[in-house]
Structures are given as C-alpha cells and as structure tokens.
N, C-alpha and C positions, 0 to 999 in steps of 0.2 A: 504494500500500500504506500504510494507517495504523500511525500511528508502536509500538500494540502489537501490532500481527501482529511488526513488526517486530521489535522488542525480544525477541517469542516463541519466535520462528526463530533468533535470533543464541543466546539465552539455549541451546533445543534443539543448534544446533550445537556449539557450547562442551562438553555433555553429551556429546554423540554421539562426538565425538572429539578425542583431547588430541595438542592442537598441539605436545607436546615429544616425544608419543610417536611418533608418524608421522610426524618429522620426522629422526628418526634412520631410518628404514629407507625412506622414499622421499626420493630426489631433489627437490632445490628446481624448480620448474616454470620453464623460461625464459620471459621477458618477452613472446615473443614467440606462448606457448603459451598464453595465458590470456585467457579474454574480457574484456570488458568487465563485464560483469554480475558475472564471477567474481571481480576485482577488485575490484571498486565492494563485494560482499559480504564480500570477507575484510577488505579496509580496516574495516567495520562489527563484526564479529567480534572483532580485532585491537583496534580501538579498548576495545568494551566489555570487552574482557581487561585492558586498560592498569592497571598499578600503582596509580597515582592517578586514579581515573577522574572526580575531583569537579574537578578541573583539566580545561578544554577543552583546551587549547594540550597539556598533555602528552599527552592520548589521541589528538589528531591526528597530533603527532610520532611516539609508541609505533606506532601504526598506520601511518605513513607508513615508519618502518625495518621493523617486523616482519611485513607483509601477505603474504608468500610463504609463511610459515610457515602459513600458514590455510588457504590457497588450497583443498586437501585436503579439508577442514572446509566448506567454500562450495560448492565441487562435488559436496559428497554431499548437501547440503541442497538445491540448488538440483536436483540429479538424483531426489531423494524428491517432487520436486513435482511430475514429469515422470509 
C-alpha cells in the first residue's frame, strides 16, 4: 500500500470515528483479541493523532501507550474494505 492511500485511510478513520467517544461505551479489546493487521492499523491511526506529531519519537510513544483506544476505529476501516 502507498504511503497516500495510507495517510487517506488513517486520515478517513480519525473522521469516521472518535477515539474518546467509543471509548467510553465499549470495552478496551484484550490483547489477545486483536489481529495483527488491526494492531499494526490502530498503532498508525494513534500515531497520526499524536499531540506533537512533527516529533517521530513522541508519535511512536503516543501510539505505543494509546493503540487500544483505536482498535474500534481500525476495525471498521479495515471491515469497509471487506
């Protein structure tokens, strides 16, 4: 996938649905319930939400604590492709 479909989709996700809001009414996914791909997606989502996102190091961090919070957000992107 090139890196602007990519940025498209993450950009759409972010739109489609907020991470604080359905995060209050569903449940965090356990670790053990979530793919790879779905992971690998929300990590990229998370990142490009990051506070300071002109900083590498902190949108990996931001991404590395807050990727569950996405997961939501990844699965229905990645489920629209389906």
């Amino acid at each position: 996938m090139n890196t602007s479909r990519r940025i498209l989709l993450t950009g759409l996700a972010g739109l489609a649905i907020a991470p604080a809001a359905v995060a209050a009414s569903v449940p965090s996914p356990e670790p053990g319930d979530v793919t790879v791909a779905e992971e690998r997606f929300a990590r990229t989502i998370a990142a490009a939400h990051a506070p300071d996102i002109i900083c590498v190091r902190q949108a990996e961090r931001y991404a590395d604590a807050h990727w569950p919070e996405y997961v939501v957000a990844a699965r229905a992107v990645l489920g629209a492709r389906v």
